[in-house]
N, C-alpha and C positions, 0 to 999 in steps of 0.2 A: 504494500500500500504506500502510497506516496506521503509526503510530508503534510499535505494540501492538500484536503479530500474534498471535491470539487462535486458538487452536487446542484444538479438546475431547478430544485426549488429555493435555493439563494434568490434568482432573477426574476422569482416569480414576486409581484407588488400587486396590493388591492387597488383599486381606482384609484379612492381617495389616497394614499399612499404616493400614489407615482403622481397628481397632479400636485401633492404637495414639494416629489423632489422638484419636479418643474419650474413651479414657481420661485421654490430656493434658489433655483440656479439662475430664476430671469433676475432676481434682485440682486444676486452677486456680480451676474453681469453687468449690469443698469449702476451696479456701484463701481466697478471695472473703468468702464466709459466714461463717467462722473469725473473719476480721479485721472485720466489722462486728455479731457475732452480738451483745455485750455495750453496745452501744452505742445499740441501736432494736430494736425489735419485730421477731420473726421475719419474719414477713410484706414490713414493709417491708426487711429487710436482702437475702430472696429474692429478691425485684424486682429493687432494684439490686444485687445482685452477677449475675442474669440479663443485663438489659440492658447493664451493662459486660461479662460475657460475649460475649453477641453482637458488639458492635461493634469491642472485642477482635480476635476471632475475626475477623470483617471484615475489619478492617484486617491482619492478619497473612497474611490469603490474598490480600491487594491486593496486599499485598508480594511475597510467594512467588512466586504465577503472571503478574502482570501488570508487576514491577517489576525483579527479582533479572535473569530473564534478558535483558531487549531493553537491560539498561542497565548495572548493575553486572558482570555477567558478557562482558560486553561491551568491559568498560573504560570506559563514560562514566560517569566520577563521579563528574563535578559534575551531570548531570541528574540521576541518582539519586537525589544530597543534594538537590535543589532539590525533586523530586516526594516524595523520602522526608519532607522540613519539610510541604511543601502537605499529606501526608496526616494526617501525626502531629496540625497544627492543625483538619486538621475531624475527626477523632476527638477529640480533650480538647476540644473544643467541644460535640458531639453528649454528649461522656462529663457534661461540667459544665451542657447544660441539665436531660440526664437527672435531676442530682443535686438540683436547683431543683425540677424538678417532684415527687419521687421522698420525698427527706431532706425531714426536718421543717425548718420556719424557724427555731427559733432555733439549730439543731445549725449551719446556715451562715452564722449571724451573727456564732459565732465567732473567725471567721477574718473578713480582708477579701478581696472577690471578686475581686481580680489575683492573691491567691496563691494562693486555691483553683483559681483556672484554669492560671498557670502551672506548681504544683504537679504539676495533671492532666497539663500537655502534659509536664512529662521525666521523669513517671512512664510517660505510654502511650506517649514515644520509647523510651523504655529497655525497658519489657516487649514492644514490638514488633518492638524490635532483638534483643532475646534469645532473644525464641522463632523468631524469621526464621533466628538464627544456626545453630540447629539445623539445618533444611532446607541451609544453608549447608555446612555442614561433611557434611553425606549427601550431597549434590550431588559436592563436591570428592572422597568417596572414592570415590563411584560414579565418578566419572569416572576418575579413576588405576585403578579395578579393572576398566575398561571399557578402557583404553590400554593395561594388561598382557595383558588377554585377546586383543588383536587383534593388539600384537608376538605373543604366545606363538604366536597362530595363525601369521602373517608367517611367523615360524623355522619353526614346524611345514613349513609349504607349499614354505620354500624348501629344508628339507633332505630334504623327499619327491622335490623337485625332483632336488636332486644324487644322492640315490640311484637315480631312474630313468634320471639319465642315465648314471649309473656302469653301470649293469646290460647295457643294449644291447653299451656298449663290451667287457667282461667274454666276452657272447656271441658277439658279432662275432669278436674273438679265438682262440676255442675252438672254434669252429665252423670257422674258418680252420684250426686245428691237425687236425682230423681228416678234412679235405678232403682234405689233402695225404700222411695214414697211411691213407686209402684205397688209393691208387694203390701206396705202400708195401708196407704190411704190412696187411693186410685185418684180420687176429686183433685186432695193436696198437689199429685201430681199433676195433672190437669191444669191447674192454676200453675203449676210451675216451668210446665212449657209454656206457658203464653207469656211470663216474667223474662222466661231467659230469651225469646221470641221477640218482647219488645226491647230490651238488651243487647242481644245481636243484631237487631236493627239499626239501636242507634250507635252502636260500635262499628258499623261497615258502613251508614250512609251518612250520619250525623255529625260526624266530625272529618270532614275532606279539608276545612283550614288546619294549620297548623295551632293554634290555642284557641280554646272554648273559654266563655264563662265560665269562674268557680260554682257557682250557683249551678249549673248544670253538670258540671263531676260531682257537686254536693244532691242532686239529685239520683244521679244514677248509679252513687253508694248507696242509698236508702233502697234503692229498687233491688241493688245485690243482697243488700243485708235481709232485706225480704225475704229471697228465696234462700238463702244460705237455711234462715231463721224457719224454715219448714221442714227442714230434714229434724231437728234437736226435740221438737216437742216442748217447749218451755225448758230444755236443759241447760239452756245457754242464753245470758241475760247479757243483751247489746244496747248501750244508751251514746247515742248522738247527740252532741251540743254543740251549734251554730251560733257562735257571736257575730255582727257584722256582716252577718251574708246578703244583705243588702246594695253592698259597696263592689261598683264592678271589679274585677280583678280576674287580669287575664293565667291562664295556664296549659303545661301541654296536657291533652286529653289522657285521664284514664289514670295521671300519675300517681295519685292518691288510694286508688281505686289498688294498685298493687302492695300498698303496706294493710289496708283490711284484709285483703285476698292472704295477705301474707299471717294476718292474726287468726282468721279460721284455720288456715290450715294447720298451724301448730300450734292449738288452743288444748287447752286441760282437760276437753269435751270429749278430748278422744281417748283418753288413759283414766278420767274420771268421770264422777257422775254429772258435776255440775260447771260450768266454765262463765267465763264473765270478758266483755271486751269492751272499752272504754275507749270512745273517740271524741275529741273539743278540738274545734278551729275557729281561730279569732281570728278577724280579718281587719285589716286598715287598707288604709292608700300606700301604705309603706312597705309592709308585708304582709304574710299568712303565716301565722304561727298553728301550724299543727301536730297534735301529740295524740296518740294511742297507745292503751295500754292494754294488754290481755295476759291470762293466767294461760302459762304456758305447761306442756306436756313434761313430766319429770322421767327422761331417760334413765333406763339401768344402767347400773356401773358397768356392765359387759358391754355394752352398747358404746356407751362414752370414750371407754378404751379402743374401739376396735380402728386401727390402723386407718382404712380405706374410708370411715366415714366420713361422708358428705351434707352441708347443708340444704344441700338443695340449689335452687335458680334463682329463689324469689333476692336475696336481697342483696347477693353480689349485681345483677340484673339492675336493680334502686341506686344504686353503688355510681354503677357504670352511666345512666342516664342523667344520675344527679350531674358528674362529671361535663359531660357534652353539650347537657341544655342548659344547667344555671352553673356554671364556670364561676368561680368566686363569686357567688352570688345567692350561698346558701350554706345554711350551718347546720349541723345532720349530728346527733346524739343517740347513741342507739345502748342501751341498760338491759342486762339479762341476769336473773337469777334461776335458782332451780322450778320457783314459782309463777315468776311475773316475767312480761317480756315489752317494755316500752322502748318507744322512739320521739324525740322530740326532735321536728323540721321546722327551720324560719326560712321561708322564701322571699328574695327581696325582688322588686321587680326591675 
């Protein structure tokens, strides 16, 4: 492979892209002509401020496409400097024979011919380096606007992730609750497909924004806790308290909905006779402080020991989404004893 890996999507420019180098180059020229118009004949000032256009130009797309990336974007920067000196001197060379052939004699007699050349080279270093800086500085934003678009997608993909994996679980669960109020109470169940019926409704067509009212997640816990609340028979005593639910406040859908999901499942209800789950959310304009608390399942000491146990999904899952959606913007306390299992959440907005 060559030094230079030469590729014709380099040449390729959007519309507005290439009408913009155009017009760069008509004001550089129009400043070309500007600055020789009083000093020589039109004629001869168009010439040469053309041909130093061009070669200009030249050298500045030497730079851009064949230089910028396989070396200074690269990090080699001393090739860079070594190829970026080689090119600047046969540009102010090409530029000073042009001016020989081009300028009348005595306008170059002047001057002595070391300074009108070195003159040329760190005037065409300098306008080569300036106008390349350009391209420089679009490259570097394109590229940070191209590494937030691909994190943004990343989050995007990984909190699609945690939601479908929340949902199975959610189902799995519920679908287990009216297994067992079949064999029960046939009506209970009855009433309980139509709960998780209008549930799955509003979980697949209700929420297509990305944040819902709290008042509406604060609604369809209540509709969960309902059917949860039909499998237990009065064995399990759930009290919801709503400060402030008045006060708009936006949220992602459902978020809330996974730490109850999470106090059923590992409630005392299932190891004992009797279990209890305790939810309060006070809401401002500032935050939502919410905390539940439930009496948890007291595992055997064989269990506790055993190498490969797993918690489960529910709340590394709460973990990972706190993470992505309120980034320093939320304070998460989560208290376990053998009895009780609380979490205290402040969301700021």
């Amino acid at each position: 492979m060559s030094v230079v890996d030469v590729s014709f999507d380099k040449f390729r420019l959007k519309r507005e892209d290439l009408l913009a180098h155009l017009l760069f180059w008509v004001i550089y020229f129009t400043y070309l002509i500007w600055g020789g118009y009083y000093q020589n004949p039109f004629p001869t000032v168009f010439l040469d401020s053309f041909l130093y256009l061009v070669i200009t130009a030249g050298l500045v797309y030497i730079n851009i496409l064949f230089m910028l990336p396989p070396f200074l974007y690269k990090g080699r920067n001393a090739a860079y400097l070594a190829y970026f000196i080689a090119l600047v001197l046969g540009g102010s060379t090409l530029k000073y024979w042009v001016d020989t052939l081009v300028l009348p004699a005595n306008e170059l007699q002047q001057f002595p011919g070391l300074y009108i050349y070195f003159s040329g080279f760190f005037k065409t270093a300098f306008e080569v380096a300036a106008i390349s800086s350009l391209k420089i500085i679009q490259d570097r934003l394109s590229t940070k606007e191209n590494l937030q678009s691909v994190e943004n997608k990343r989050f995007e993909a990984e909190l699609k992730f945690l939601k479908a994996q929340m949902s199975p679980h959610f189902l799995f669960n519920t679908l287990n609750n009216i297994y067992f109020l079949i064999r029960k109470d046939p009506s209970k169940a009855s009433d309980s497909v139509l709960k998780l019926s209008e549930i799955l409704r509003f979980r697949l067509y209700g929420t297509n924004d990305s944040k819902i009212l709290l008042e509406e997640e604060i609604k369809y816990i209540r509709n969960y806790i309902e059917l949860e609340l039909l499998r237990y028979e009065g064995r399990l005593t759930v009290d919801l308290i709503v400060d402030g639910g008045e006060i708009p406040f936006l949220v992602e859908p459902f978020f809330f909905l996974d730490f109850v999901e999470n106090a059923f499942k590992h409630n005392s209800i299932l190891t004992d006779t009797k279990g209890w789950i305790k939810i309060k959310f006070v809401i401002s304009k500032a935050r939502v402080e919410f905390l539940i608390t439930n009496s948890c399942e007291t595992p055997d000491e064989e269990e506790e020991r055993r190498p490969g146990k797993k918690g489960g999904i529910g709340m590394p899952n709460i973990r990972q989404r706190l993470q992505i959606l309120y980034p320093d913007k939320h304070e998460l306390k989560i208290e376990k004893s053998h009895t009780m299992f609380s979490v205290a959440l402040s969301i700021f907005p």
